[in-house]
C-alpha positions, -999 to +999 in steps of 0.1 A: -469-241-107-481-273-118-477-307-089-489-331-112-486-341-153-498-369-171-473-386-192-493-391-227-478-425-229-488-464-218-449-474-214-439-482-182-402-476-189-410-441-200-433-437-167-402-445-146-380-426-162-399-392-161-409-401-125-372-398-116-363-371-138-393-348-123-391-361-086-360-337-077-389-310-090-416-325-067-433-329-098-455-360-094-458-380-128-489-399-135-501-424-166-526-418-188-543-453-179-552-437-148-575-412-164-584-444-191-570-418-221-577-437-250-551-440-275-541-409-293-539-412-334-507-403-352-515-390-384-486-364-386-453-366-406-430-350-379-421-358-347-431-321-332-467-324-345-474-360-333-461-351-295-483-320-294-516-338-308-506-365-279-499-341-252-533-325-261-547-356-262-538-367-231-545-328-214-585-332-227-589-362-211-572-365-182-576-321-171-542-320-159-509-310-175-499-336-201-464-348-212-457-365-249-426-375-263-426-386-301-393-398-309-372-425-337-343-430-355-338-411-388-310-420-413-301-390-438-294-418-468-333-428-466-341-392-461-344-392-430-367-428-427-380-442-405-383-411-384-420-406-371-430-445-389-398-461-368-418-481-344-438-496-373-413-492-401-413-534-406-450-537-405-482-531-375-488-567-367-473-573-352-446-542-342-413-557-335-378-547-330-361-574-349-384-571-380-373-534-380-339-535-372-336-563-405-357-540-424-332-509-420-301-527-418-313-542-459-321-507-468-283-491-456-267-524-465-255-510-502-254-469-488-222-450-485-235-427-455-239-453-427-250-421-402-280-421-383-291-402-352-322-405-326-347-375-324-366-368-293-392-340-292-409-332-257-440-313-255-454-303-220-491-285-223-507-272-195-541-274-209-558-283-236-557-251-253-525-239-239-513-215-271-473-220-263-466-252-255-432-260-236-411-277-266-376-293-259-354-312-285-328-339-281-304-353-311-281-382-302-259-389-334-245-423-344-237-450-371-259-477-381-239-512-372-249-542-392-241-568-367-262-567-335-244-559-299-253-555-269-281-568-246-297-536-228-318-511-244-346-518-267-355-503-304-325-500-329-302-497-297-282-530-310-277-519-340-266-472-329-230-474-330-214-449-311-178-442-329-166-417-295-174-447-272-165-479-293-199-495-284-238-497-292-266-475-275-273-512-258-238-520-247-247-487-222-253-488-187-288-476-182-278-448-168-252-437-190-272-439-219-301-418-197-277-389-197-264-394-235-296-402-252-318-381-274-347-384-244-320-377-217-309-342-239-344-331-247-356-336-208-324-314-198-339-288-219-371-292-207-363-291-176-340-259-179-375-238-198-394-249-166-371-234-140-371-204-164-409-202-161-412-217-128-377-201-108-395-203-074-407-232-080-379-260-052 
């Protein structure tokens, strides 16, 4: 059983969130910086393909276990856009969360199916070559809100209406919205594939 993985990511929120996911596993995360893994290209369509070319990535260069997340918003009445371009759907330079939430709030603004939902696809390899990777999935479902609310979160948070809770994603506590959200569900099921590999493991 595996001590260490390197998270295939330079966010720092996404660092600390996987550290204390994986702690009560004694499962010590690290970044990629600290093996100086260069940036990892993105050339695939779906969200599955880009996290395992990232946790491959990551697994080459670093020679430990690698975890990637690839993860976005998809609305059905743009077939499924943004999905795997959401970080970058306004524009690269620069990225930025208001020029994408405007961008996809114009493009729903004369649509009858206001729904939208966050994908999250995990992929934990254990080296480079590893032939089944550990894949989990998480789907949060909600409905694109013209009007901004809400001050945490980050992304199209302010914008993820959630009808069964009469808020936005970033009217959430962080950690309610750690247990509701598309990365909390797919971690859950990671998690539960890695006690079913690893039982013995405390």
């Amino acid at each position: 059983m595996f001590k260490q993985i390197v998270l295939a990511s330079g966010n720092a929120g996404k660092l600390k969130e996987f550290t204390r996911w994986f702690a009560g596993r004694h499962i010590e995360v690290l970044p990629q910086s600290a093996f100086n893994v260069p940036e990892c290209p993105e050339p695939h369509v779906t969200f599955i393909e880009n996290a395992i070319a990232k946790a491959r990535h990551a697994c080459k260069h670093s020679g430990k276990p690698a975890l990637a997340d690839d993860s976005g918003i998809c609305a059905p009445a743009l077939g499924g856009a943004p999905g795997v371009y959401s970080a970058r759907f306004a524009g690269e330079n620069p990225k930025s969360d208001a020029a994408n939430n405007a961008k996809l709030s114009a493009e729903l603004a004369d649509k009858t199916d206001q729904s939208c939902y966050y994908v999250c696809v995990l992929v934990l390899v254990r080296h480079e070559n590893d032939p089944q990777p550990i894949i989990a999935e998480g789907i949060w479902r909600g409905v694109w809100q013209q009007q901004a609310a809400g001050e945490n979160g980050f992304g199209y948070d302010p914008h993820f209406y959630l009808p069964e809770l009469g808020c936005t994603a970033a009217e959430l506590d962080p950690d309610t919205k750690n247990r509701l959200s598309h990365r909390g569900l797919a971690l859950e099921e990671l998690k539960k594939k890695i006690d079913l590999l690893y039982p013995d493991n405390p």
